[in-house]
N, C-alpha and C positions, 0 to 999 in steps of 0.2 A: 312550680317553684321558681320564684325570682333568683334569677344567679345577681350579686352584687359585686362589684367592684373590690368592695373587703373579702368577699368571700373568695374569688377568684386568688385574690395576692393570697390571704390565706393556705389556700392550695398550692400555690407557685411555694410559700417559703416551707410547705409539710414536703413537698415531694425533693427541694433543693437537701433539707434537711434529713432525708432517706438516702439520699446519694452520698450528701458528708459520712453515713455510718456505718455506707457500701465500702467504705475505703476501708480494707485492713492494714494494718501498722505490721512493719519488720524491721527489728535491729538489726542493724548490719555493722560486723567489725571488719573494716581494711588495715591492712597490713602496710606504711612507709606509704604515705602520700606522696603524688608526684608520678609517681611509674603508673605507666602505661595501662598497663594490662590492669591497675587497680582504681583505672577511671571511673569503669562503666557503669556502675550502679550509680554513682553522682553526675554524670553529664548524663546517664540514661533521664536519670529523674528530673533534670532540669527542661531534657528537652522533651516531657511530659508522656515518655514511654511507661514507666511506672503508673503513673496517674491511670492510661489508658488500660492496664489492666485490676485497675482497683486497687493499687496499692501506692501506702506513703513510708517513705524509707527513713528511721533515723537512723542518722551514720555517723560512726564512731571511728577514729583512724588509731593503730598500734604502730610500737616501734620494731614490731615483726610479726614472724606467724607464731612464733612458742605464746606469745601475748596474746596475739587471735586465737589461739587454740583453746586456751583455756578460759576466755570470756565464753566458748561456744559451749564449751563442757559443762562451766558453772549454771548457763542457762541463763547470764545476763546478757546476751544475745540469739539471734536468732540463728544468723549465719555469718561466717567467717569466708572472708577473701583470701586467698593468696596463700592457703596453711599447707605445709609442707607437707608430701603423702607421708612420706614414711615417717614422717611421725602420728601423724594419723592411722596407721596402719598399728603402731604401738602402744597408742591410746586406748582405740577399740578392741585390741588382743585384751587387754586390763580391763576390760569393760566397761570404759566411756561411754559417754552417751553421745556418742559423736558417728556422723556421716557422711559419705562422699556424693555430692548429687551431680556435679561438674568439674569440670577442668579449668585453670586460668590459664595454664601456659602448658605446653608441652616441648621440653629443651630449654637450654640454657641463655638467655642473653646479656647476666649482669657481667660484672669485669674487672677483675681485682688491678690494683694498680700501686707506683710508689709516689714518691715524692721525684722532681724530673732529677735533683741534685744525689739521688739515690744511688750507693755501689750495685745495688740488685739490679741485674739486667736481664736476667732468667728466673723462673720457678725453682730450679736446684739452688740457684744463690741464696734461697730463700729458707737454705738450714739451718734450723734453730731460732728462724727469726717469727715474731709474732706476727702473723695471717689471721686477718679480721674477716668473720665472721657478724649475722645479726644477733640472732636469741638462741637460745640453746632448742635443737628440734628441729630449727629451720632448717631449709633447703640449702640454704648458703654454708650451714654446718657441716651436709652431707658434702657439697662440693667440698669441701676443704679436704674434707675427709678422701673423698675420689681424688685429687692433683695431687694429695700424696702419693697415693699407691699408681698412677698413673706418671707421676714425674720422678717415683721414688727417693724419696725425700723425706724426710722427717721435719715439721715445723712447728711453732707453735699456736694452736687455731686460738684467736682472743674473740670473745662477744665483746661488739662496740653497737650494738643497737642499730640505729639509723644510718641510713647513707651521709645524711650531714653532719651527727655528731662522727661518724667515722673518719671524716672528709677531715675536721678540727684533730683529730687524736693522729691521723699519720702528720700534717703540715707542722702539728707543736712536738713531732717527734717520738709520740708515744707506742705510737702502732708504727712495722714497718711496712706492712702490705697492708692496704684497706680493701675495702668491698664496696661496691656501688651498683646501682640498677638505672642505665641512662631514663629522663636526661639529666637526672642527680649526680652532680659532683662528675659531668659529663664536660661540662665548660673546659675546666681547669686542666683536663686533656686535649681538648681542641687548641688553648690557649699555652700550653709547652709546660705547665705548671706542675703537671703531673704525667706521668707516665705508662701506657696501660702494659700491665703485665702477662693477665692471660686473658682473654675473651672467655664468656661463660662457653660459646660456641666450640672452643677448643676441648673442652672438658667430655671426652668420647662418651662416657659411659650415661652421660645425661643429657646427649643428641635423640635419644628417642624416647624418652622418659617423659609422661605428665606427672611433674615434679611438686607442682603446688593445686592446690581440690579448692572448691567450691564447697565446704565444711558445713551443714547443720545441725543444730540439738536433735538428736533422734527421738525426743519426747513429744518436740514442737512438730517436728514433720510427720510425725504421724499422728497429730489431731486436725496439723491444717496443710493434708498434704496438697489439696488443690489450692491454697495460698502459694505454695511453694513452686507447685507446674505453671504458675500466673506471672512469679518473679523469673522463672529460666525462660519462660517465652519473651517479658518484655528486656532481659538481659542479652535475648538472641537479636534483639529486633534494633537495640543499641548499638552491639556488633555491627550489623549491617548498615548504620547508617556512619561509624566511625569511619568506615571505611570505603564508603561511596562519594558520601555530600562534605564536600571541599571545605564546609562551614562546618564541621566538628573539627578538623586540624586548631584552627580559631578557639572554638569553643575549650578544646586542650590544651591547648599553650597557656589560656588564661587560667586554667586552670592549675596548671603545674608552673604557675609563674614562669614560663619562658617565652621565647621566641617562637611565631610561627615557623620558621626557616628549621629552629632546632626539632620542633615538636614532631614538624616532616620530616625526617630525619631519623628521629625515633621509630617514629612510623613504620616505615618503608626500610630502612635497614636493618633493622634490630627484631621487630614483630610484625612478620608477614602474618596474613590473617589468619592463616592453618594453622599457625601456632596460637593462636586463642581458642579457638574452638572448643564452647565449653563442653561441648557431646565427646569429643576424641581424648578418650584414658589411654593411652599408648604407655608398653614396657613395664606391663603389671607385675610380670614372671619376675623379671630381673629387679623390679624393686623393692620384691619382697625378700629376695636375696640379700640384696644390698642391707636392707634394714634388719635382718637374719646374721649377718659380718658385721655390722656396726651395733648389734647389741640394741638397737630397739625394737625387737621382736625377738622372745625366746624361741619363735619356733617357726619354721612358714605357715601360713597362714591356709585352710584348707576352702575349698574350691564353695563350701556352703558359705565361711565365715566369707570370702568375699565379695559372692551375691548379695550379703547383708547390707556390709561396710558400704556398698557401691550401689548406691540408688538413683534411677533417673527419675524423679516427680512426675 
């Protein structure tokens, strides 16, 4: 048999067009672009981690995790960034079709704060006054909820969505404590304009808590759960180069619109790498407690139900 010229490009564009349909699709919803820890599936994918394990990611950004939550639930996504456990813990009691496969963060590092011209100089000063919070579920709602009974105090928690519409509602006087997650609305405390009031770090009770999951459709992960072990590997492999090659700092700043100077900064003072670590669920016991005291779980959750909830792909 003659091999031809056409026949050969033939084959070259049958086999390019076998690997275009290797690639499987994942919706992914993040939760407040900008923050750190909700880079990595978009600088992973840029810098063709994704790619490398066969997959192309369309990414959707929310104005928190109650919003990632319930794209995950509905099933117009795949997986959700950054969704608060204990609401996820409340969801799947209910019987959501939702699942934990990782960790984003374990501990606290957002940081509420006032205006600098502010009488609030402490968290007590902070009675009666509205404490911003993002979506109703989130993690930032549990905190509020913890600085009460930790500062004992009585306030009142507001949902203001975003760090930057938060950033607008305390400066036009609306809110009087806002919530942020550096390097959002991080400036304007460098710059004296604002004032930080607690460090998420301060907040005890969520120093050893994996506070926000790696969330998927439990319908989806268990028809494409080797899709799923393909996306935590190339999210681990992200990980390790955010934190090695000097050229992701760069790659994050542009992407969070800031400063490299700030971006390092973020880095290295706020999320040291242990605390990304999607494998490490730490303070399971005590979160189910927590969510058990704050009424999103009727009940603790038993030791099968969260084998279930808690899947590693």
């Amino acid at each position: 048999m003659k091999i031809t010229h056409s026949l050969v490009l033939g084959l070259g564009l049958a086999l390019l067009a076998q690997g275009a349909q290797a690639q499987d699709r994942m919706k992914v919803a993040i939760g407040q672009r900008g923050v750190y820890e909700n880079s990595i599936s978009e600088l992973g994918q840029d810098k063709g981690f994704f790619k490398k394990h066969g997959l192309v990611l369309e990414l959707l950004y929310t104005q928190g995790s109650g919003e990632t939550q319930q794209a995950v639930i509905s099933g117009s996504v795949d997986v959700g960034i950054g969704v608060g456990t204990h609401s996820v813990m409340g969801a799947f009691q209910k019987g959501a079709p939702i699942r934990a496969i990782g960790s984003t963060i374990t501990g606290a590092y957002e940081f509420w704060y006032v205006r600098a011209d502010s009488p609030i100089k402490t968290f007590k000063d902070a009675a009666d006054k509205t404490v911003a919070y993002s979506t109703a579920g989130s993690s930032t709602m549990m905190m509020v909820a913890a600085m009460q009974k930790q500062f004992d105090v009585k306030v009142k928690p507001t949902a203001t969505g975003s760090p930057t519409s938060t950033y607008t509602q305390v400066m036009s006087g609306q809110i009087d404590v806002g919530w942020s997650a550096p390097p959002l609305a991080y400036q304007p405390v460098m710059d004296g304009k604002t004032r930080m009031l607690v460090p998420g770090r301060e907040i005890i009770a969520f120093r050893s808590q994996s506070i926000r999951v790696i969330a998927a459709n439990a319908g989806d992960l268990e028809k494409r759960r080797d899709v799923y072990k393909r996306y935590m590997a190339a999210y681990r492999e992200t990980i390790e180069w955010m934190y090695t090659d000097p050229t992701s700092i760069d790659a994050y700043a542009k992407w969070a619109e800031v400063t490299p100077e700030l971006a390092k900064k973020v880095r290295d003072e706020f999320l040291p790498r242990e605390l990304v670590n999607p494998d490490r669920i730490d303070g399971v016991d005590a979160m189910v407690e927590d969510a058990v005291a704050y009424k999103l779980l009727s009940a603790p959750l038993s030791k099968e139900q969260l084998a279930s909830l808690f899947q590693k792909p």
